[in-house]
N, C-alpha and C positions, 0 to 999 in steps of 0.2 A: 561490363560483362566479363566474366570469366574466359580466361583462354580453356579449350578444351584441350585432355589431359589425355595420350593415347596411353593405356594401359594395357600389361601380361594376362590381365585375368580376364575370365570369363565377366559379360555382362548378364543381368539378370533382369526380369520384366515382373514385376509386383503389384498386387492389388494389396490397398489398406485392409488392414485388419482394427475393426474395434473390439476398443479393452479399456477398462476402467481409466479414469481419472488417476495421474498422478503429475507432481510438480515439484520445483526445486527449493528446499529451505536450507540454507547453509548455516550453525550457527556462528555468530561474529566475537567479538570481544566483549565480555560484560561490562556495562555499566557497576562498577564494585563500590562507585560512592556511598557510604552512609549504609551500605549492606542489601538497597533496593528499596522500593518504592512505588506508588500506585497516583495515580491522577496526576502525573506529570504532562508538562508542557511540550511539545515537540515541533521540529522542521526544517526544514533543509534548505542551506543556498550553498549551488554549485557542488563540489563533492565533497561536502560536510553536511553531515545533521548535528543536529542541537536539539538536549535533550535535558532541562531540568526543574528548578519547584517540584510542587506534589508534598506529599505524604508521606515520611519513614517510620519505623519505630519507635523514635525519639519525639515527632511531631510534625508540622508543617517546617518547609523548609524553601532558602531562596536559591541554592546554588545552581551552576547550570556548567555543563559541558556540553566539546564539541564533539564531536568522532571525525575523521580524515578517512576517506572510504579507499583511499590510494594506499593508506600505512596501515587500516584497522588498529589503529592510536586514539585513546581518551584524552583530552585535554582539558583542565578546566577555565573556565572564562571569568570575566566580570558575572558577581550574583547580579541575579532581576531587583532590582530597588521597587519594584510596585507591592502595593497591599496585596494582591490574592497569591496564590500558590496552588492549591487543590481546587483542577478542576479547570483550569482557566481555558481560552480560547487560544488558540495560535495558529500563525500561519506567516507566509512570507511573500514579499512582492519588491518587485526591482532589486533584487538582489538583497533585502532587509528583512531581518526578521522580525516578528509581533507578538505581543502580550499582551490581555486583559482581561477583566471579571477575574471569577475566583473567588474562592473562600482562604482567609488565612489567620494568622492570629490575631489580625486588629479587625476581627470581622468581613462582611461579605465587600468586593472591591467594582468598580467601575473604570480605574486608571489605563491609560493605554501605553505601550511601553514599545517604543523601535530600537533595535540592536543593530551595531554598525560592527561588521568584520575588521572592517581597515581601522579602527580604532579603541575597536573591544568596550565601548561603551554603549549606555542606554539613555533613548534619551525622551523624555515623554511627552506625549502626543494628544491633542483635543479626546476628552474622556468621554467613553461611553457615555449616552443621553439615557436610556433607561434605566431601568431598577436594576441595583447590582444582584448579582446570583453566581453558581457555579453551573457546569457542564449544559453550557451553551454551543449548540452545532456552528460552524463554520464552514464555507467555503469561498473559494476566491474564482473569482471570473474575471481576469485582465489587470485593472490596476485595483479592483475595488474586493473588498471583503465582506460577505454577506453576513452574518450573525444573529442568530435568534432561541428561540423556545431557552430552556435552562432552570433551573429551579435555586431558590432561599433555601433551602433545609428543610423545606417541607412543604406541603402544599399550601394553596394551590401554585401551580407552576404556570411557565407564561407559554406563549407563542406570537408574542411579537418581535419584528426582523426590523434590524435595522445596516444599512451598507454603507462601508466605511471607506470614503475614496481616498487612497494613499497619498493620489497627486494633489491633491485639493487640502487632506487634513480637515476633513469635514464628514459629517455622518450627518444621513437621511433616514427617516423611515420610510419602510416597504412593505407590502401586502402581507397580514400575517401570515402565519406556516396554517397550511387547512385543516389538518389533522387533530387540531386542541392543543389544550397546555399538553409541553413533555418538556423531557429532558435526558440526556443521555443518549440522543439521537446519532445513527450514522449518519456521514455526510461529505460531500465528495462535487467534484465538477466534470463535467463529458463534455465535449463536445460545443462551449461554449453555455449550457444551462448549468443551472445548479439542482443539487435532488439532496432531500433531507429524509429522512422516515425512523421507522423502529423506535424505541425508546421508551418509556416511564411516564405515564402522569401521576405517581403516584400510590396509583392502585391498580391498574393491568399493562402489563407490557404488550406492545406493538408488535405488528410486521410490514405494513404500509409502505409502500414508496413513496412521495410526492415530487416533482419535476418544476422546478421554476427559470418562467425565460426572462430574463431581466430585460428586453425591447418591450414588453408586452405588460410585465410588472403581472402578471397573475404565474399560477399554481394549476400544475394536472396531477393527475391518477397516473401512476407508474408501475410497473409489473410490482407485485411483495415479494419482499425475500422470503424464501419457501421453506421455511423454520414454524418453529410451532407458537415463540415468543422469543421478545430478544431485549437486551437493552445493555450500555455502554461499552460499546465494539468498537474497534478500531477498524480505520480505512488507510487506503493507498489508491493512486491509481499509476498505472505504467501500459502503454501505450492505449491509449480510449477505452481503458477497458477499467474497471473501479474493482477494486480489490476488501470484504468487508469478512472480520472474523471477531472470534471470542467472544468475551461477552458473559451475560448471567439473566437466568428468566425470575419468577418472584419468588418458586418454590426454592432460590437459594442456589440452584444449578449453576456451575459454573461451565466455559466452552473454548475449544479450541479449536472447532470447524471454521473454514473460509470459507464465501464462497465468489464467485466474480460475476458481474452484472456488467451485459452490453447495453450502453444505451441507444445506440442504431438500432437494434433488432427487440429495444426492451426484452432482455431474458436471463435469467441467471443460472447458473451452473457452481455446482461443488467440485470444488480444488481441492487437493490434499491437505491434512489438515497440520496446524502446526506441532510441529517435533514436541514442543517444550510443553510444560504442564498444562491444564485450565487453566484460564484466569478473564479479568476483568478488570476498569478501569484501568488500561494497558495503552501506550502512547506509539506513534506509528507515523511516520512520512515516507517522502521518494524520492530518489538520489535518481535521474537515469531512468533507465529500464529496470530497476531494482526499487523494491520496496521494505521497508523493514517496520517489523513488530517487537515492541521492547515490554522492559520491566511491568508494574501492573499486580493485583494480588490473587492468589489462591485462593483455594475452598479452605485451606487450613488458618489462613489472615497469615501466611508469608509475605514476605513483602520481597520482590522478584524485581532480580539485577541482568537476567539474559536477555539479549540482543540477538533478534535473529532475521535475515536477508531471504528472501524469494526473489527468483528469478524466472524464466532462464536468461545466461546471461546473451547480450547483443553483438555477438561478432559474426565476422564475415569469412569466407575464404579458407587459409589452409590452419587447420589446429591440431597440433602435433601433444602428445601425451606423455608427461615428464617419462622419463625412464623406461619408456616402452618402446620408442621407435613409430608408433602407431603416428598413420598422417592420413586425413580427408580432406577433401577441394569439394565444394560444391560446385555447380556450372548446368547452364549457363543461370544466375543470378542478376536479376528477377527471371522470372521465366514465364513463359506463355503456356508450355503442354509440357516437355520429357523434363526432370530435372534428376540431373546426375551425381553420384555422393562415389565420388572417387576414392579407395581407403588402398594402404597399404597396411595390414596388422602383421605384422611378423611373430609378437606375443601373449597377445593380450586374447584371455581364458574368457569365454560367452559374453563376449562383446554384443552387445545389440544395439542400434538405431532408433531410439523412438521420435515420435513426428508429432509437438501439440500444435494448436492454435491456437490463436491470441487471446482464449477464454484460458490455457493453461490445460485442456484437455488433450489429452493424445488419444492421434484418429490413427495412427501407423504406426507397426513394428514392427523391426527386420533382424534379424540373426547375422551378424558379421562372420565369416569365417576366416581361419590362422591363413591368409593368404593377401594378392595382391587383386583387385576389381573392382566394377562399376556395378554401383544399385540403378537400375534404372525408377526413379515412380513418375507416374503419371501424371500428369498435373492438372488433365483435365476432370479428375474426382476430385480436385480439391476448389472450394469456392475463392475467387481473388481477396487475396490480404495475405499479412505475414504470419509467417508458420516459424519455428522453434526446434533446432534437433537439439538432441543429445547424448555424448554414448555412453549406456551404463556398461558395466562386467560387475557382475556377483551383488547387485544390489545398490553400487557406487557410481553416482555421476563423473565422468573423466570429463568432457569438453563439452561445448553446448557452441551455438551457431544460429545464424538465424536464414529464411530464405526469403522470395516475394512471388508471389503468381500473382502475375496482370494479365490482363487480355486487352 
């Protein structure tokens, strides 16, 4: 808990004001390999992501780099040695990261491929038991990797799942996806289950959610994402809360709306949408409380190198704002009912406070003034869980923080 902070200035007593949606996209460093690319592989261990295969202008391709989230530095690694490239599956567990399926130039692939940091090699692993395909969903629940639906290059497409235990090096089959053949499915883990939906069978695109609990080996009905059709979106999740955007419906449309889905309260809400152009087949993981969306291609067939970060970011306590002098302490943190936002601005021109929730929605907003004082808010209007400041001036994020109400 925070020491309390006696302050010159006047305190203030505020009720929330609701106001649109908005959230944080920073962008990072491009990926400039090859000039960009679409249906790339992605994932993170520790604070690197690793981002490569896929699709250039030139063709399919194997290379792959890392990002350093500490230096915002491209590095590149050992190429992937398996057969796919476009399209493949990826994901990471004990610290390793995963390859397989995929389409690439020796045809459609089944190989599975684990990447070792301390050694920068790849080394390959008991192969997919199915029919090879490209954009097959994934998700991981503990040591194991779920995997299913995906398509040949044409119909029909599948919806069988199968889960790949890390520690074992062994794959089982599991209850199809309920939904039908697709492919291009969002897909993500909460909370210990797995949930797949949206996507392509070919000839109409989805909005469906489905819910799988892996003690139980069946499949529920989950809220849909409240779109009108969707298919090959990228995901993240950052603190239980699942993060899904972009994307392309049949008529060719392509997107750049997010939006976030709780799985406790099954429901989803529209986030800000991302800075950077439309696009689809676009590659995306989590570093943290950070989530990042990369390369992927256009409505014009660009092939797209930008890297971009959503937050807010996760700190605590006092955050001072380069060259302004401006300082806040929040306290006492967690809190039960009064939670205090101590500021000193001496410079900083329509500073304002805004307050979201762990959906990325802001429920509060306060006006800073050129002075020294305590924002008092309430905390009993707000539901228990973590909540997100941050201070903008003139349209620009300066610092971000986070708080807790418990009871």
């Amino acid at each position: 808990m925070k020491k309390l902070i006696l302050t010159l200035g006047a305190v203030f007593f505020l009720s929330p004001l609701i106001i649109n949606a908005q959230n944080i996209w920073t962008q990072e460093a491009n990926l400039s390999a090859d000039g960009g690319r679409y249906g790339a592989a992605g994932f993170s261990i520790g604070h690197y992501g690793f981002i490569g295969a896929g699709a250039t202008k030139s063709g399919f391709v194997n290379d792959f780099w890392k990002w350093n989230q500490r230096t915002n530095i491209w590095t590149q690694i050992a190429a992937y040695p398996g057969k796919g490239s476009l399209g493949m599956s990826s994901f990471s567990i004990n610290g390793h990261g995963y390859c397989c399926l995929g389409d690439g130039s020796n045809g459609y692939a089944t190989d599975l491929w684990e990447y070792d940091t301390t050694s920068n090699k790849w080394t390959q692993k008991a192969s997919f038991p199915g029919v090879s395909r490209k954009y097959a969903f994934v998700f991981v629940i503990g040591t194991k990797a779920y995997i299913g639906g995906g398509e040949p290059g044409g119909t029909p497409y599948y919806q069988d799942v199968w889960v790949y235990d890390a520690n074992a090096n062994t794959w089982t089959s599991v209850a199809s996806f309920p939904g039908g053949t697709r492919a291009g499915l969002c897909s993500f883990a909460l909370n210990g289950y797995g949930y797949a939906g949206t996507g392509s069978d070919g000839y109409t695109n989805y909005t469906d959610l489905w819910k799988y609990d892996p003690n139980s080996n069946t499949w529920s009905s989950a809220a849909s994402m409240p779109v009108d059709e969707i298919d090959l979106t990228v995901s993240f999740v950052i603190d239980s809360i699942a993060y899904v955007g972009t994307g392309d419906n049949v008529l060719g449309e392509y997107f750049r709306d997010f939006w976030s889905y709780n799985g406790k309260t099954n429901t989803w809400g529209h986030i800000q949408t991302l800075p950077g152009v439309s696009r689809y087949v676009a590659t995306s993981f989590t570093i943290g409380e950070y989530g990042y969306a990369a390369t992927g291609i256009d409505s014009a067939s660009g092939y797209l190198q930008d890297f971009w970060q959503y937050g807010p970011q996760s700190t605590e306590g006092v955050n001072e704002l380069k060259n302004t002098g401006f300082t806040m302490e929040v306290y006492p943190n967690p809190s039960s009912e009064i939670v205090k936002f101590s500021y000193n601005n001496p410079g900083v021109q329509n500073a304002e406070l805004l307050i979201s929730d762990a959906l990325g929605r802001i429920v509060s907003k306060y006006n800073i003034p050129n002075s020294k004082g305590v924002l008092q808010i309430n905390g009993n209007q707000l539901n228990d869980g973590i909540y997100f400041y941050q201070i903008n001036s003139n349209g620009n994020y300066l610092a971000t923080g986070k708080f807790v109400i418990t009871r």
